[in-house]
C-alpha positions in Angstrom: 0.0 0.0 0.0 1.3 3.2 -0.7 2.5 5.3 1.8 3.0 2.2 4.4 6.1 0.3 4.3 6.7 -2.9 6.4 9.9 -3.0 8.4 9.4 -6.2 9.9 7.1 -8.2 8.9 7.3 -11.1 12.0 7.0 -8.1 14.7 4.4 -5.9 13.2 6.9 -3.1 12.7 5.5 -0.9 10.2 6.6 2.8 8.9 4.5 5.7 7.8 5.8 7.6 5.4 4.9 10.3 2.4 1.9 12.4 3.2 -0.8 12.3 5.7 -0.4 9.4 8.1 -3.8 9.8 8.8 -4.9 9.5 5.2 -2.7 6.1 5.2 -4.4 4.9 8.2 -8.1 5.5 7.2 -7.0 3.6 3.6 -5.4 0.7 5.1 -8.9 0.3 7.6 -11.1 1.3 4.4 -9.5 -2.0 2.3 -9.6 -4.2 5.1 -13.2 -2.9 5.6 -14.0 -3.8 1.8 -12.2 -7.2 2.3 -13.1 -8.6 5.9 -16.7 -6.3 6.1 -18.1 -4.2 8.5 -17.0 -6.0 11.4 -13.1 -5.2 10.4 -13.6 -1.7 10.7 -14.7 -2.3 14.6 -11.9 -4.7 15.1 -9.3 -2.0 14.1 -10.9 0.5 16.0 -10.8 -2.0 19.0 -6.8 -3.2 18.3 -5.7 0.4 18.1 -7.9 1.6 21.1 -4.5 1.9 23.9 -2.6 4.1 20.8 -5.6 6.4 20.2 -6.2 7.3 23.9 -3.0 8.6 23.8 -3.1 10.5 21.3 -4.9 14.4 20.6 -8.6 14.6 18.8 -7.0 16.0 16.2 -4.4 13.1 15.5 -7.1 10.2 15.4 -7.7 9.2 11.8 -11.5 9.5 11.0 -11.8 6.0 10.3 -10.5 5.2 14.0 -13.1 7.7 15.7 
């Protein structure tokens, strides 16, 4: 996916890069949401629930709100 590069693939490490993380981050739950269905978009919101409490209103992707 553009804009996402995989560091290491075995540990999850992942790096944004070019543009709007945000923008990345609302793609990559949008295609999994087209793949896996409406239930995906939940289960992303769920797995990054610890990240987004730490983080400003203004940082939170739409797609994670």
């Amino acid at each position: 996916m553009q804009g996402l590069e995989i560091l290491d693939q075995k540990n999850g490490k992942i790096n944004l890069q070019n543009g709007d993380p945000k923008n990345v981050i609302d793609r990559l739950v949008a295609r999994y949401e087209r793949i896996f269905g409406r239930a995906s978009h939940e289960v992303c919101r769920e797995a990054a629930r610890d990240i987004i409490a730490e983080m400003s209103a203004e940082e939170v992707p739409s797609s994670l709100r």
